[in-house]
C-alpha positions as CSV (number, residue, x, y, z in Angstrom):
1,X,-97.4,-101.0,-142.3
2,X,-96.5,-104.3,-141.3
3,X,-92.9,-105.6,-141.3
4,X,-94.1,-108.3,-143.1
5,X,-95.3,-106.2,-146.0
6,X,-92.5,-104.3,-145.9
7,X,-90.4,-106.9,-146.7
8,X,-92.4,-107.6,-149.9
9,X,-92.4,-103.6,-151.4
10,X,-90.7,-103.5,-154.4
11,X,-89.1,-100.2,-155.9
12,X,-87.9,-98.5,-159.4
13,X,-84.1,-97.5,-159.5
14,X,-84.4,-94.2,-160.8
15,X,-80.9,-94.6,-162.9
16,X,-81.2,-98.7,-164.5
17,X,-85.1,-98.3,-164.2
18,X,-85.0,-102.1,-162.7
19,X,-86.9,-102.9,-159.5
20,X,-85.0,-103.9,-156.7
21,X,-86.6,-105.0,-152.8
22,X,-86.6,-104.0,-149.2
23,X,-83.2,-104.7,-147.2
24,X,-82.6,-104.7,-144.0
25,X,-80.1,-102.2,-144.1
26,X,-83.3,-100.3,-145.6
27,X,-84.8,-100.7,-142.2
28,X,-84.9,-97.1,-141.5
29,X,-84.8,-95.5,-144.1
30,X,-86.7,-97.8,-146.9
31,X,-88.6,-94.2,-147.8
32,X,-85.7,-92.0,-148.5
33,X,-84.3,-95.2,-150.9
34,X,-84.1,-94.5,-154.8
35,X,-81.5,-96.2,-155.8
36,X,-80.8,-100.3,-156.5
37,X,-77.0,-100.2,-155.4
38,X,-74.0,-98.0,-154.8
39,X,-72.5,-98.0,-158.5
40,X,-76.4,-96.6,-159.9
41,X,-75.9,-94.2,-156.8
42,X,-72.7,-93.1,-157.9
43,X,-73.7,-92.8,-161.9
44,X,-76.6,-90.8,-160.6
45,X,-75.6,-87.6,-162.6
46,X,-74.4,-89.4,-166.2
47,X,-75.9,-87.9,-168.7
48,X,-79.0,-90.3,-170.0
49,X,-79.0,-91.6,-166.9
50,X,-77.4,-94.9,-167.5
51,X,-74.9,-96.7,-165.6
52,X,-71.3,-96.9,-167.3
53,X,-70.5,-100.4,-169.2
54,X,-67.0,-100.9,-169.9
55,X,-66.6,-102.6,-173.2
């Protein structure tokens, strides 16, 4: 795949369910990626799967 294309993938966040495109950070590891940003990451195991919102 082109680098150019790669650029344009988009993926799912498997904890907010929002899509979220290629870094650059990605660069190497864009397949093993599943999650939009450190706090889904780190609410990974929440029950309901839904990031924490403070009120």
């Amino acid at each position: 795949m082109k680098a150019l294309q790669r650029h344009q993938e988009e993926k799912i966040c498997v904890v907010c369910q929002r899509p979220f495109t290629w870094r650059k950070r990605w660069k190497r590891c864009w397949d093993k990626v599943r999650y939009c940003s450190a706090a889904c990451r780190k609410n990974r195991h929440r029950p309901g799967n839904q990031p924490h919102v403070s009120d």
